[in-house]
One Martini backbone bead per residue (centre of mass of N, CA, C, O) as a GRO file, in nm:
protein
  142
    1UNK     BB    1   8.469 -16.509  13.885
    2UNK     BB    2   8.582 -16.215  14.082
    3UNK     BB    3   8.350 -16.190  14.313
    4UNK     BB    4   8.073 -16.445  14.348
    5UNK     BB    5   7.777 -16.305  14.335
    6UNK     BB    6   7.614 -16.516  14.197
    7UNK     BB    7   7.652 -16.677  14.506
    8UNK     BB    8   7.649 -16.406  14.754
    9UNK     BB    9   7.863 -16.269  14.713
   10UNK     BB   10   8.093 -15.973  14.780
   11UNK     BB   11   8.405 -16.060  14.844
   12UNK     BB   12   8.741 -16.080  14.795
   13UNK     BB   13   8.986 -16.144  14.983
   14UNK     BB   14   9.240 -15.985  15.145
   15UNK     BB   15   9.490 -15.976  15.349
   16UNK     BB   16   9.388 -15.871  15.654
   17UNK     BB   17   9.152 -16.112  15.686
   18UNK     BB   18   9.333 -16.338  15.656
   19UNK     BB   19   9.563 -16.257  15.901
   20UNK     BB   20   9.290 -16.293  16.111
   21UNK     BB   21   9.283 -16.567  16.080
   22UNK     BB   22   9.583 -16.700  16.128
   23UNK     BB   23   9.559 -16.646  16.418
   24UNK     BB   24   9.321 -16.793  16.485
   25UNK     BB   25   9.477 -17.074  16.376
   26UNK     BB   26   9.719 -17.051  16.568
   27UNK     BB   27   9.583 -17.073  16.851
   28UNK     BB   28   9.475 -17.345  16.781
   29UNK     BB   29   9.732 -17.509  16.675
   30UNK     BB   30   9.879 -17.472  16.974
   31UNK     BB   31   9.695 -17.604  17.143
   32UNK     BB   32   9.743 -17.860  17.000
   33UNK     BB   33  10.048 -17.843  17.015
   34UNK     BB   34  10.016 -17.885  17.360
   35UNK     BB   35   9.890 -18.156  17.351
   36UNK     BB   36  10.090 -18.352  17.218
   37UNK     BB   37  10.306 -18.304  17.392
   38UNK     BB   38  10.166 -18.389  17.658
   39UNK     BB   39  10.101 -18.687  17.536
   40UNK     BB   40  10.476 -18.720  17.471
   41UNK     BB   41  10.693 -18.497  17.674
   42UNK     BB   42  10.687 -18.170  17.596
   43UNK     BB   43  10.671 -18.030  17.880
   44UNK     BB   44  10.735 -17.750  18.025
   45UNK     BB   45  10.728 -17.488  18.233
   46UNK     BB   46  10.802 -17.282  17.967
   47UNK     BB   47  10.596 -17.501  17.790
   48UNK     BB   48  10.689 -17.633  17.460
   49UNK     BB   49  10.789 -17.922  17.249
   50UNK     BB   50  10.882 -18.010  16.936
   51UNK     BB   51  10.991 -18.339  16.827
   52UNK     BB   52  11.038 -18.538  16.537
   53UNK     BB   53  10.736 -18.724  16.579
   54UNK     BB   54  10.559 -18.483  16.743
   55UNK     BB   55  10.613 -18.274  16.494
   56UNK     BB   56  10.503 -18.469  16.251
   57UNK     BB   57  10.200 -18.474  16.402
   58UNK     BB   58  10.168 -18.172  16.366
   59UNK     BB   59  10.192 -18.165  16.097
   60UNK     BB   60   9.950 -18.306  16.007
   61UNK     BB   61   9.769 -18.195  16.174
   62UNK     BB   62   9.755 -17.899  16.035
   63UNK     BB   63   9.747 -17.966  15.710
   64UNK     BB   64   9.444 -18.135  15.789
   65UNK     BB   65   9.285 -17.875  15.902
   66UNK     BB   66   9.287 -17.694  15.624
   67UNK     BB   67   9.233 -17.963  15.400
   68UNK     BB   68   8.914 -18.021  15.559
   69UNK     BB   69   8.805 -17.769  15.659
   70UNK     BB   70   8.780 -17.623  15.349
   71UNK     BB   71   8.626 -17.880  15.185
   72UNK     BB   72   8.387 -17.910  15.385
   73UNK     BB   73   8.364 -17.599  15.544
   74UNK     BB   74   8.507 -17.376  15.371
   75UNK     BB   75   8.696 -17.361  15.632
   76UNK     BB   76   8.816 -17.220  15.857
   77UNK     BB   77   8.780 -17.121  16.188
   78UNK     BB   78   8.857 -16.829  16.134
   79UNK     BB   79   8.690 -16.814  15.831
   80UNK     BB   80   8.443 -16.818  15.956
   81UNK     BB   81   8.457 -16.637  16.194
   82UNK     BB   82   8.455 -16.388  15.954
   83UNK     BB   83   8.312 -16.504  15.689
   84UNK     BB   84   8.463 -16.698  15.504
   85UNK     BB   85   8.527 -16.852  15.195
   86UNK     BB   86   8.628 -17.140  15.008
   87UNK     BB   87   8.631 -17.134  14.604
   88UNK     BB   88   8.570 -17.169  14.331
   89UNK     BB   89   8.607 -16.971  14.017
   90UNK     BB   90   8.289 -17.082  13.972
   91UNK     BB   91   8.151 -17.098  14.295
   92UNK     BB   92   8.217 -17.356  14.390
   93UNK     BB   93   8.285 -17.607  14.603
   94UNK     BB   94   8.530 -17.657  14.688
   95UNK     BB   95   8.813 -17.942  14.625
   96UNK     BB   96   9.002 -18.161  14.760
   97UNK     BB   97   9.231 -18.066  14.524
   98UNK     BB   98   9.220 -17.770  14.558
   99UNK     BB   99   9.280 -17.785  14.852
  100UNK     BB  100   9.540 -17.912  14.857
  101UNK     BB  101   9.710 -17.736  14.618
  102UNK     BB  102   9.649 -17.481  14.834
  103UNK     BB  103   9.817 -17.616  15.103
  104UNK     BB  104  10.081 -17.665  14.950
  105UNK     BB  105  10.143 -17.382  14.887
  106UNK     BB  106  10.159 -17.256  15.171
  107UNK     BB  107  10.460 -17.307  15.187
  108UNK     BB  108  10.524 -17.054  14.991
  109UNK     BB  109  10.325 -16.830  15.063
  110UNK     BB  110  10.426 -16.809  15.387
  111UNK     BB  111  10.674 -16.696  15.379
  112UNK     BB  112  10.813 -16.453  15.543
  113UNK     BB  113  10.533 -16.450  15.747
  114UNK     BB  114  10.340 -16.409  15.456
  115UNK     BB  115  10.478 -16.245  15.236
  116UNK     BB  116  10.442 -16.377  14.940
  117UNK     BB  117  10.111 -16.412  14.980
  118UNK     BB  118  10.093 -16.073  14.987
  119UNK     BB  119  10.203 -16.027  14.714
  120UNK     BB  120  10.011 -16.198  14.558
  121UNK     BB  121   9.727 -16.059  14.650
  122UNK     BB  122   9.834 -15.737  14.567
  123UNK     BB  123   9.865 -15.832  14.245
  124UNK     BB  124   9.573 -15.945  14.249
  125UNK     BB  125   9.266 -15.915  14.072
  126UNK     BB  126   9.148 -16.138  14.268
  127UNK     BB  127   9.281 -16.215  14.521
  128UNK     BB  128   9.563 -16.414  14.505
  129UNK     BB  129   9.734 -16.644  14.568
  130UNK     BB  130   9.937 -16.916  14.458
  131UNK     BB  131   9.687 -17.147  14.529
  132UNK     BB  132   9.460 -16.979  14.418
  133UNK     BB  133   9.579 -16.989  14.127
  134UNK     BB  134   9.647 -17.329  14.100
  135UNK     BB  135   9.350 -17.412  14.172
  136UNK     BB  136   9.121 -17.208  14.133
  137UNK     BB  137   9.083 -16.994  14.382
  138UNK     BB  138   8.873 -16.836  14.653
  139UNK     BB  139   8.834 -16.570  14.854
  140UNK     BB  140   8.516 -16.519  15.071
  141UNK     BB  141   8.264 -16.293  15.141
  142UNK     BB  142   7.930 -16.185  15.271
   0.00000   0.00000   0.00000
């Protein structure tokens, strides 16, 4: 099902409105990393770092973000707010499986700053980057 139509789906999102979820995404991320430096005393007047356990603490609370928010909420907040969902290619809501194997590739998707993402998704008639693809999800705006 490479439209997604059968569920009401328009259409598989390309590079363009996926790039503008991961801003979206990212500013709440940072903001969440500037909580935890405050948090732990990593913040300075030029801003804040995060080093160590608070840097892993962060890490971990972003990759939870992603896989917890799309398995449950069909996606980010990003993805959300621009109208867009993550389901199986099947038309199915994404699967905690799924959404976990394609959040794991986002390390490799994200690669010079989702340049990776983007040419996997230019490449794919059905608009998938490569966790997309090994998950078996799309990217779906209504």
């Amino acid at each position: 099902m490479a439209n997604g139509d059968a569920y009401g789906y328009e259409q598989n999102v390309g590079v363009g409105l996926r790039f503008v979820a991961v801003i979206i995404d990212s500013i709440i991320l940072g903001i969440i990393g500037y909580l935890v430096a405050a948090v732990t005393g990593g913040t300075t007047a030029a801003g804040f770092e995060l080093e160590g356990a608070p840097a892993f603490v962060f890490f971990i609370i972003g990759f939870l973000y992603y896989w917890l928010l799309e398995t449950y909420l069909g996606g980010t907040i990003g993805k959300l707010i621009l109208g867009m969902r993550v389901i199986m290619e099947d038309g199915s809501p994404v699967t905690l499986t799924a959404a976990l194997v394609r959040n794991l590739l986002r390390i490799i998707d994200g690669l010079f700053a989702y340049l990776l993402g983007a040419i996997f998704i230019w490449t794919s008639p059905a608009k998938q980057r490569l966790g997309d693809r090994l998950a078996k999800t799309f990217v779906v705006k209504k």
